[in-house]
C-alpha positions as CSV (number, residue, x, y, z in Angstrom):
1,X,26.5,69.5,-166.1
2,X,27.6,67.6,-169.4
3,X,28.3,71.1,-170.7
4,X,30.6,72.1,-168.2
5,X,32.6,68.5,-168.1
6,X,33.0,68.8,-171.7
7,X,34.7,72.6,-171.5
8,X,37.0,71.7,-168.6
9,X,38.3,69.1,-171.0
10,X,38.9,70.9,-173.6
11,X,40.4,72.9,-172.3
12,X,42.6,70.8,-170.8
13,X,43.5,69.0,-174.0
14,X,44.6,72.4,-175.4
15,X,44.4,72.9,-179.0
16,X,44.5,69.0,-179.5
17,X,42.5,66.4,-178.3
18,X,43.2,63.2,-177.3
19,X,43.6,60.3,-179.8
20,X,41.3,57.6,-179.6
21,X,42.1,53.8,-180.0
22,X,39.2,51.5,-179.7
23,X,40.0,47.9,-179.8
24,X,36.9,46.0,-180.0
25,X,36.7,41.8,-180.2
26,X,34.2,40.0,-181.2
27,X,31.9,37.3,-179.4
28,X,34.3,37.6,-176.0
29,X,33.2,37.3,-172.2
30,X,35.4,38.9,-170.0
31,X,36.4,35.8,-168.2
32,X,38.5,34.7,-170.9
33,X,40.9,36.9,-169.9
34,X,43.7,37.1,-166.8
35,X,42.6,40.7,-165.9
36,X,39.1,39.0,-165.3
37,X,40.4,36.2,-163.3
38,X,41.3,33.5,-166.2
39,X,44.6,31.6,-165.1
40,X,45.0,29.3,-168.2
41,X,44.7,31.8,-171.3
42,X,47.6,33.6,-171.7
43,X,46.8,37.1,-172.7
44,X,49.5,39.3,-170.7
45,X,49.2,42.2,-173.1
46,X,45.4,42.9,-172.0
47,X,46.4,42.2,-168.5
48,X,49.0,44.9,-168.5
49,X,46.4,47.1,-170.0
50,X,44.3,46.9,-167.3
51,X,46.7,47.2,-164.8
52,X,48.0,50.8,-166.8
53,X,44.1,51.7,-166.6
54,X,40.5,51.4,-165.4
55,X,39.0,48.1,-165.6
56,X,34.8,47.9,-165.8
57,X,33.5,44.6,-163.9
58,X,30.1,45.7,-164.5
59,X,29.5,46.3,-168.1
60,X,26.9,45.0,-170.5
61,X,26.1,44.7,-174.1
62,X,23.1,46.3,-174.8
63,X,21.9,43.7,-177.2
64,X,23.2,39.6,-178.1
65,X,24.6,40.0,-181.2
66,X,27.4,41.7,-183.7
67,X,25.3,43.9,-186.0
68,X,23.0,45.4,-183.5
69,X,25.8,45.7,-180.7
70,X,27.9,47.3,-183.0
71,X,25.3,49.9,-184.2
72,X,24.7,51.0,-180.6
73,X,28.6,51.6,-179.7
74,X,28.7,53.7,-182.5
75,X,25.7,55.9,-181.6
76,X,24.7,55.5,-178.3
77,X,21.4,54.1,-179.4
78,X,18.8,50.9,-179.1
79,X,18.0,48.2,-181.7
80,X,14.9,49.4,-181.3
81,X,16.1,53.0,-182.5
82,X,18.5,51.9,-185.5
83,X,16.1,49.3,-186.7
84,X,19.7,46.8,-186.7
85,X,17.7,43.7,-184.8
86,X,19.9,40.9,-186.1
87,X,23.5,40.2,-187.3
88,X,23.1,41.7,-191.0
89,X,23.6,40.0,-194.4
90,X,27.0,40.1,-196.7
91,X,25.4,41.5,-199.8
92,X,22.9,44.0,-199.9
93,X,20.5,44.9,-203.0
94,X,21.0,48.5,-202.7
95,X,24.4,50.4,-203.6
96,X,27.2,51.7,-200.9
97,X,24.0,50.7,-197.9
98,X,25.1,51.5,-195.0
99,X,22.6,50.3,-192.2
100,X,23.4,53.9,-189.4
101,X,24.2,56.2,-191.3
102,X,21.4,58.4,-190.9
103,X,22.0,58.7,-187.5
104,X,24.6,60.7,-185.3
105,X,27.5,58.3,-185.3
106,X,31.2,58.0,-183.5
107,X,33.2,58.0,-187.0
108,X,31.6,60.9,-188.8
109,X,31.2,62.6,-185.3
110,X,34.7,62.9,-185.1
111,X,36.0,63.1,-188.4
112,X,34.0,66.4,-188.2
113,X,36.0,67.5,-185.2
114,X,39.3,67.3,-187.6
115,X,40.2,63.3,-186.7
116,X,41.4,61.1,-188.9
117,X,39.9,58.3,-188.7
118,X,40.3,54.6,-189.5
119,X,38.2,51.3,-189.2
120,X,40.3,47.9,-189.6
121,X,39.2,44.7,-189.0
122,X,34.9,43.9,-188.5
123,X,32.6,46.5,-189.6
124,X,29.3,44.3,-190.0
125,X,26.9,47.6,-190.7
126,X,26.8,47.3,-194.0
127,X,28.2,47.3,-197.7
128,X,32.3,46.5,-196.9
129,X,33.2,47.8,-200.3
130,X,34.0,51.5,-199.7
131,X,35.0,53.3,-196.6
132,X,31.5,54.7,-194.7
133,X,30.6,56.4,-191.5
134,X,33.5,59.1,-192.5
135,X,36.1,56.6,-191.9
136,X,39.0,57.4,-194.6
137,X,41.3,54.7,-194.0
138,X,38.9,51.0,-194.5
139,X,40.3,47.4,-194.2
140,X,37.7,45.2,-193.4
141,X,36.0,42.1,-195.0
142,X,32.3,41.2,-196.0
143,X,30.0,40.5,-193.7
144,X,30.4,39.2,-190.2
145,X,30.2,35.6,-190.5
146,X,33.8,34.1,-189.6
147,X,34.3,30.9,-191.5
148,X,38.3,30.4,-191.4
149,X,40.9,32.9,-189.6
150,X,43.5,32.0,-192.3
151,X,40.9,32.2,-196.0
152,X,39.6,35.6,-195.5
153,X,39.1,38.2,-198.3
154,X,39.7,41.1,-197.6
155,X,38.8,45.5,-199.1
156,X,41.9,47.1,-197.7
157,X,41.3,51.1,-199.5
158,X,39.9,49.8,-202.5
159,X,42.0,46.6,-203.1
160,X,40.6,43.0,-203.2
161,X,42.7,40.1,-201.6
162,X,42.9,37.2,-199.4
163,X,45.4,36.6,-196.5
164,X,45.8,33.2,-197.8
165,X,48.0,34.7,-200.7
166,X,49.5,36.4,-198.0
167,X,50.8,33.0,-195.8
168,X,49.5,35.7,-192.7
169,X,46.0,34.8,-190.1
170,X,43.2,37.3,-190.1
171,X,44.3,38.9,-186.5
172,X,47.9,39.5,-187.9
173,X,46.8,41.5,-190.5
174,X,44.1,43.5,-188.7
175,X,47.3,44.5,-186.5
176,X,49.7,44.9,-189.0
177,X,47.4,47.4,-191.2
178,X,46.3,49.1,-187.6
179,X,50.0,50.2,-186.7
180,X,50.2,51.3,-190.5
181,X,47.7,53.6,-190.1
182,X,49.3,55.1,-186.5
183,X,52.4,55.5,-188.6
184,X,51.4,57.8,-191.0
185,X,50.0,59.8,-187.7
186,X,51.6,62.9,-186.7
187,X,50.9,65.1,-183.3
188,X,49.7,67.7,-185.7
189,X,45.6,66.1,-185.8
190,X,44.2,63.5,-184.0
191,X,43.2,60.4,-184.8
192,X,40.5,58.0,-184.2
193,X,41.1,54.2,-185.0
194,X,38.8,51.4,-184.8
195,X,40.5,47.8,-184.6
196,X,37.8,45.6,-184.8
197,X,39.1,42.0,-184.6
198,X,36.9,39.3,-185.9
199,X,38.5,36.5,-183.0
200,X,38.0,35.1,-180.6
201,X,34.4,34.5,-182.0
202,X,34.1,31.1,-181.3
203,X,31.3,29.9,-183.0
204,X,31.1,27.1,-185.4
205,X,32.4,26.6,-187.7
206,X,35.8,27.8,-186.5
207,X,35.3,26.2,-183.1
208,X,34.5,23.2,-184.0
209,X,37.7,22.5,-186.5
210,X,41.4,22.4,-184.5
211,X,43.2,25.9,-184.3
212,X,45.4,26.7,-186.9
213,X,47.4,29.5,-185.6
214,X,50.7,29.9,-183.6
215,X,49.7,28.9,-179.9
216,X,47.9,26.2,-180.9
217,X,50.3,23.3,-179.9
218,X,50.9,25.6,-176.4
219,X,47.2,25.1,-175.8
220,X,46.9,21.3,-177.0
221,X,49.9,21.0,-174.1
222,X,48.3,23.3,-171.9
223,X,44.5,22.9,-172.1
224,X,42.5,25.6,-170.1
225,X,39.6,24.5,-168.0
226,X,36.7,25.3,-169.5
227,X,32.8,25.3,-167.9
228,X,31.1,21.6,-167.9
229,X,27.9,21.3,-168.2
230,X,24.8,19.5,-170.0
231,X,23.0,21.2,-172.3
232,X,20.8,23.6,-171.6
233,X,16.9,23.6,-172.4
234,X,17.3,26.8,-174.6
235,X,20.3,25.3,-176.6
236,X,18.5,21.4,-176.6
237,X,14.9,23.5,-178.1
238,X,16.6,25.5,-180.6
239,X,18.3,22.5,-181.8
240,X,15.2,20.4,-182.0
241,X,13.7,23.7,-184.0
242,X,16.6,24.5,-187.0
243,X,15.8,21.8,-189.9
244,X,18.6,22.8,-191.8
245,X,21.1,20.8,-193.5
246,X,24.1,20.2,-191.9
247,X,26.6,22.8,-193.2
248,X,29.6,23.4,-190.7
249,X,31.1,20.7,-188.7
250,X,29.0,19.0,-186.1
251,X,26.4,18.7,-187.8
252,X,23.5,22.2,-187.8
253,X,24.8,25.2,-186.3
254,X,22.8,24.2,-183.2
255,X,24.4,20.6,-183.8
256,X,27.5,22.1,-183.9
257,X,27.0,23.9,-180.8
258,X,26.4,21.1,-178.5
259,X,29.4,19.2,-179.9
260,X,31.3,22.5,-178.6
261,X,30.0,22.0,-175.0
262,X,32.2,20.0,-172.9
263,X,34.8,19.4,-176.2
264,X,38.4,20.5,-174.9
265,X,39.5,20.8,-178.8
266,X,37.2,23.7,-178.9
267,X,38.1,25.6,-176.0
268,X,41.8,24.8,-176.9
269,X,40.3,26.7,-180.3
270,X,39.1,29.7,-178.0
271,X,42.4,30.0,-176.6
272,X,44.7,29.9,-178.8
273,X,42.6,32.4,-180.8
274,X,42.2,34.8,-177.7
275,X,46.3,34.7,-177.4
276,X,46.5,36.0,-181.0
277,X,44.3,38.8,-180.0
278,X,46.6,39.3,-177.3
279,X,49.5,39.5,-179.3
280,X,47.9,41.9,-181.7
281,X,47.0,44.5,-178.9
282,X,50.6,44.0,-177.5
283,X,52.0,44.9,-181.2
284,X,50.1,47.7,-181.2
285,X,50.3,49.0,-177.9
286,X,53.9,49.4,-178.7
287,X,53.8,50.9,-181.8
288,X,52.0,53.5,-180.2
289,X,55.1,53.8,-177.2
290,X,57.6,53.7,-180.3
291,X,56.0,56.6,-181.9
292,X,55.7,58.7,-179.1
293,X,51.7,58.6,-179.0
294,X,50.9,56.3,-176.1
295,X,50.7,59.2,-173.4
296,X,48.2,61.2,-176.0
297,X,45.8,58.0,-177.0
298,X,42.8,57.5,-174.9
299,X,43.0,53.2,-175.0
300,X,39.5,51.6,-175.1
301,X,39.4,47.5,-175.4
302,X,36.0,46.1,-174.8
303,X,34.0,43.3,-177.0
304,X,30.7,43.6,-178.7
305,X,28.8,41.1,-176.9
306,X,29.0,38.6,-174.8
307,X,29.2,34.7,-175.5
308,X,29.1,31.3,-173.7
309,X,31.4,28.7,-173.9
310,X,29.5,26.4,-171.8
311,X,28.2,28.4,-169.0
312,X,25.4,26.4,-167.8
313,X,25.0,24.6,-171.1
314,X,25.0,27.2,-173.3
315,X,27.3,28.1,-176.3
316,X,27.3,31.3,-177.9
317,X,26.0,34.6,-178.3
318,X,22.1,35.6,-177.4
319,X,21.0,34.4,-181.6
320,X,21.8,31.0,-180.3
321,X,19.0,29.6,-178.3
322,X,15.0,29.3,-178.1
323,X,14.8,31.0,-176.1
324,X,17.0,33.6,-176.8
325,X,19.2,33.6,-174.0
326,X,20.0,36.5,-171.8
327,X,22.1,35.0,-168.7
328,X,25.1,37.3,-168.1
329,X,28.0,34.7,-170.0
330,X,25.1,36.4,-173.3
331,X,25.5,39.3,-172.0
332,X,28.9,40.6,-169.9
333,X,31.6,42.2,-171.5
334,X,35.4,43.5,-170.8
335,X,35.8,47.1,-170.4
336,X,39.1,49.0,-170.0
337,X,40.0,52.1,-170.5
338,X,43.4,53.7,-170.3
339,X,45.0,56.9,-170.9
340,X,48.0,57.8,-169.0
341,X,48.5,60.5,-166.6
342,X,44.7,61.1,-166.9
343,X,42.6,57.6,-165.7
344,X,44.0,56.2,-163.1
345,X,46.5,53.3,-163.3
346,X,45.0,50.3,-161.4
347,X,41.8,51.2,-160.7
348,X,39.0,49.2,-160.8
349,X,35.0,50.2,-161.2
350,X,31.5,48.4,-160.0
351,X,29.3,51.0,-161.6
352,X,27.1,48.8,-163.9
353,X,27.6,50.4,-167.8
354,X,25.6,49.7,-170.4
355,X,26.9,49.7,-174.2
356,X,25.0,52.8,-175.2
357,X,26.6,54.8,-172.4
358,X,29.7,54.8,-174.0
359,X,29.2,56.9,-177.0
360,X,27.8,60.0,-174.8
361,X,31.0,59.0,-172.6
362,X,33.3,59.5,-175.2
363,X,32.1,62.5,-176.6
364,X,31.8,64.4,-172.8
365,X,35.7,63.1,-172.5
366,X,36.9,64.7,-175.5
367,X,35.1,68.4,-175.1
368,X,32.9,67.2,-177.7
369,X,29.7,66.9,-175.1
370,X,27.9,69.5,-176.8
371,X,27.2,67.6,-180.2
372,X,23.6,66.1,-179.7
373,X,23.0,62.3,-179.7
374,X,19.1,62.9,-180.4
375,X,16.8,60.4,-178.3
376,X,20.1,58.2,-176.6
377,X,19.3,56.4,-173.2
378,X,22.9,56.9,-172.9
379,X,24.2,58.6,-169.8
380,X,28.2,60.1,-169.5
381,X,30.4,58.3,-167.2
382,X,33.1,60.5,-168.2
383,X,33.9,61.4,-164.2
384,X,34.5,58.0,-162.9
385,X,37.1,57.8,-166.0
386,X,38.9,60.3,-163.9
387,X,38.5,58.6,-160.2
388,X,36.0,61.5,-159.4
389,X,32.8,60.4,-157.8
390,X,29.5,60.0,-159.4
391,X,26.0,59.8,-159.1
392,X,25.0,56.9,-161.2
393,X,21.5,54.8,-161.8
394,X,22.9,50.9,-161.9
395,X,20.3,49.9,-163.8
396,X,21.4,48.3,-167.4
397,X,18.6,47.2,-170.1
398,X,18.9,44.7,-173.4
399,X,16.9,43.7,-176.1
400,X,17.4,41.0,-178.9
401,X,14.4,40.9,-181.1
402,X,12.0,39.0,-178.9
403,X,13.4,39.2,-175.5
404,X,14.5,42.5,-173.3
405,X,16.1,42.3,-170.2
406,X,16.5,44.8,-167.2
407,X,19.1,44.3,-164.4
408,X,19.7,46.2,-161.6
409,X,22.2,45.6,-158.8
410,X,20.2,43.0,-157.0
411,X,17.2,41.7,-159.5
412,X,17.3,40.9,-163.5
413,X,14.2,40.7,-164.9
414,X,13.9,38.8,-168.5
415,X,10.5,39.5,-170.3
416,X,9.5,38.0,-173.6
417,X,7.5,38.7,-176.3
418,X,5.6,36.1,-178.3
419,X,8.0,33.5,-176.3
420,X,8.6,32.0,-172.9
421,X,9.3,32.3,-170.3
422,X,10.0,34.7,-168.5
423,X,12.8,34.9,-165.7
424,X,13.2,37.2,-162.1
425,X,16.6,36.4,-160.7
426,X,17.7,37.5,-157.3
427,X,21.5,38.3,-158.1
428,X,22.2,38.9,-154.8
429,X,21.7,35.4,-153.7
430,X,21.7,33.6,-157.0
431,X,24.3,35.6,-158.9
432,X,24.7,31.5,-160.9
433,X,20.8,32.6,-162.1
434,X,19.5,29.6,-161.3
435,X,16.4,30.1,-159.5
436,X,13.9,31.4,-161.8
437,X,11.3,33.6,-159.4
438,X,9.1,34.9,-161.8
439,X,6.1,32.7,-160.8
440,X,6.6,32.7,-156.9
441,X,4.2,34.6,-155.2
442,X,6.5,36.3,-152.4
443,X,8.1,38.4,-155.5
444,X,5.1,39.5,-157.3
445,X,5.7,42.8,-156.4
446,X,9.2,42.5,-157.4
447,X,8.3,41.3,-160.9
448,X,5.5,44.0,-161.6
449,X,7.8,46.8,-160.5
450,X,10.6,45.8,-162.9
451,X,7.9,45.0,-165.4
452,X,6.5,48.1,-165.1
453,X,10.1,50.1,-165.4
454,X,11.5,48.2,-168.5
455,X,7.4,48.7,-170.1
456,X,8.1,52.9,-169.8
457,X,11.9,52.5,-170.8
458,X,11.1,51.2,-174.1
459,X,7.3,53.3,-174.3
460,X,10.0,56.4,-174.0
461,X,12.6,55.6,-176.3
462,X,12.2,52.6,-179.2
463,X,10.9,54.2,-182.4
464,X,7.6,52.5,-183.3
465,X,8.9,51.9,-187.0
466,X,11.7,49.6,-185.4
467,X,9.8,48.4,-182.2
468,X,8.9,45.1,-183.2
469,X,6.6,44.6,-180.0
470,X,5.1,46.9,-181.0
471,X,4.6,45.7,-184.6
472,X,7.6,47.7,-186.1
473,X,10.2,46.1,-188.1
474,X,13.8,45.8,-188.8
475,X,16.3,46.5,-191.4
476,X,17.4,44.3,-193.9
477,X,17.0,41.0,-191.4
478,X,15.1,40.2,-188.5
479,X,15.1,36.1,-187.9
480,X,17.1,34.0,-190.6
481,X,15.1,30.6,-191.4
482,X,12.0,31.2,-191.9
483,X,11.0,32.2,-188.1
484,X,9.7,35.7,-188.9
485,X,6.1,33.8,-189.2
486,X,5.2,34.4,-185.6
487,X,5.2,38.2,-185.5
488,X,3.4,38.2,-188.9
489,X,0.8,36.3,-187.6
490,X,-0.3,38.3,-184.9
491,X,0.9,41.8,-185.6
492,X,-1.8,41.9,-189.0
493,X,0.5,45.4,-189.8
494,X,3.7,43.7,-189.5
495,X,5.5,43.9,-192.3
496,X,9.3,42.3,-193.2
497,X,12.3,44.0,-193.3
498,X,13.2,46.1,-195.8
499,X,16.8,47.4,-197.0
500,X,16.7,51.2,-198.3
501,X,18.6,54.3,-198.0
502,X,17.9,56.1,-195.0
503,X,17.1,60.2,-195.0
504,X,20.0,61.6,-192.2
505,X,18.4,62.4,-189.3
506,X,17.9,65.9,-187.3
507,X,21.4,65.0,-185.4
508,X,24.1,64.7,-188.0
């Protein structure tokens, strides 16, 4: 069935396929923007994106933060597959380490399919300092850790500077270097670009300081409403937890957190940031109408993972809590996909999609359904892209280190290992998940049967070396501070992570 998709778009396409854009934020829920029902954030570009497209209501990250998000859109597969558990370090103790490369992967994929191909902005899988994952074009910055949008340094294709020199913010520059590379593009081959915008990200320390960017004064005359709320048990325990030195604004990154909640300077920050983005994706939007590309460039904006900003006291992404959370501000994230004259302007979708799903997507859309993506829970949505019809499972699952999620139209179960507790939410009639039904006795049942499903998910595809239920491991990181103790202590075999070059798999 994949097969046959795959061939009827190719051919199709002709002798060239479609370019693809993928514009990817970082630590963004979809209600921060107007297509997802936000009336104070101005981000009309987005909007009009949507409305020139096919907008997702239902999808999910497939884990709750950067590094681990970002290795499963780029190859369809678990954290529990890659071994890329946590948001990975900025320095790395072996050489050019590139944490997926081993694996089947989006870049290499189709630079062998004759794209060019180009990754600005975030990268976060490893070493920044040459280009990787056959991306030929690189601008992108170390690590993933955003400490200032306007004192960034920056590897743009070799070169070493900072944006400071430059008088420019971070988003500007991701933009400005993105509609370079579309203007060396010609119609001759087609290209694949990654714009990978560190913003909105709002976590400390950037949300804790005042915006310094061009909307901020709109914002400080126009706040946007923002969730209030006390803080949440999981927030409250993991602040009580972290002993660390205050070292960002607020106090402990926890620290820092709850001073966020409730705090209209930082969701002023949020804004003003999210506008920026806005105008970035507008700027390039048009670059692609001025060089004649727009109707040939398959337009995908979507955000790793995502992140409250105060959603039933919470702030941030999944890494920040104990528990980790998983409520769906962690875990929601904008979709939209656009390509003129093909998906359907104005359309809207329910299906529930799941990060790892888009990779196999991509590849049945552009006739390329035939390369294997060995061992990938992923499944092809490429029809519904096109308004057809189609026969779809709406069941998504997640998984950050100790805590793995599955979520069906109705129920979300939340299981966790070596932590508590566990949660059974009927969405249904507590969409809010407030109402934690895991120990009533009416849904037993319920709970078993989901317990029992997301037990055989992960039995059939996590790889024991990187199943740390299981006793596996990770790569590179697992926990940060010293909270790794746990699994050591009862998993005798456990052993830390480790960073080393990886053989490539059976699927290159």
């Amino acid at each position: 069935f994949i097969l046959v998709i795959a061939l009827t778009h190719l051919s199709a396409w002709g002798a060239t396929r479609p370019n693809v854009l993928l514009i990817v934020t970082d630590n963004q829920a979809p209600g921060l923007l107007g297509a997802y029902g936000n009336r104070d954030i101005r981000t009309p570009n987005i909007d009009r994106l949507a409305d020139d497209g096919l907008l997702f209501e239902q999808a999910f990250a497939t884990s709750g933060v950067c590094s681990p998000t970002r290795a499963t859109l780029l190859t369809g597969l678990l954290p529990s597959q890659t071994g890329v558990h946590n948001g990975l370090p900025a320095r790395y103790d072996v050489e050019d380490w590139s944490a997926i490369e081993e694996f089947r992967n989006l870049p290499q994929t189709l630079a062998d399919a004759g794209y060019r191909t180009g990754m600005v902005g975030k990268y976060h899988l490893g070493d920044h300092a040459r280009a990787q994952l056959g991306f030929e074009f690189w601008v992108t910055f170390r690590g993933g850790h955003t400490e200032s949008f306007v004192d960034v340094e920056v590897t743009d294709n070799g070169k070493t500077l900072n944006v400071a020199d430059l008088g420019v913010h971070i988003t500007d520059y991701w933009t400005q270097r993105s509609i370079d590379f579309l203007k060396a593009q010609t119609t001759a081959q087609p290209f694949f670009l990654m714009l990978s915008y560190n913003g909105p990200y709002i976590l400390p320390p950037t949300v804790n300081e005042p915006p310094v960017n061009r909307h901020a004064d709109y914002y400080a005359d126009h706040p946007p409403a923002m969730p209030q709320f006390s803080v949440h048990p999981y927030l409250r325990e993991w602040a009580k937890a972290v002993r660390m030195p205050a070292k960002v604004t607020g106090g402990s990154f926890p620290w820092a957190a709850i001073d966020a909640l409730n705090n209209q300077q930082a969701m002023n920050t949020i804004a003003s940031e999210m506008t920026m983005i806005d105008d970035g994706v507008g700027a390039v939007l048009e670059a692609l109408n001025r060089i004649g590309l727009a109707d040939d460039t398959l337009v995908i904006f979507m955000s790793d993972q995502g992140s409250a900003y105060g959603q039933m006291g919470l702030w941030g992404n999944s890494s920040w809590g104990a528990p980790a959370p998983a409520y769906r501000a962690n875990m929601q994230i904008p979709l939209i996909v656009r390509h003129p004259g093909n998906v359907p302007a104005g359309t809207t979708s329910e299906l529930l999609i799941d990060e790892f799903d888009l990779f196999p997507t991509l590849l049945d859309y552009l006739g390329l359904g035939d390369r294997e993506i060995a061992d990938t829970p992923g499944r092809s949505f490429a029809p519904a892209l096109l308004g057809d019809d189609l026969d779809w499972d709406d069941t998504v699952y997640f998984e950050y280190i100790d805590t793995r999620v599955v979520q069906t139209r109705k129920w979300k179960y939340t299981k966790r290992f070596l932590a508590a507790p566990d949660e059974l939410y009927n969405l249904a009639h507590d969409p809010g998940e407030t109402n934690n039904l895991v120990n009533d006795p009416e849904y037993r049942p319920v709970r078993d049967a989901l317990d029992a499903q997301l037990t055989a998910f992960f039995a059939r595809y996590a790889d024991p070396r990187y199943d740390i239920w299981r006793g596996g491991t990770a790569k590179a990181t697992l926990y940060y501070g010293g909270r790794n103790q746990r699994f050591a202590a009862r998993l005798p075999e456990w052993s830390t992570p480790v960073t080393k070059k990886a053989e490539p798999s059976r699927d290159r």
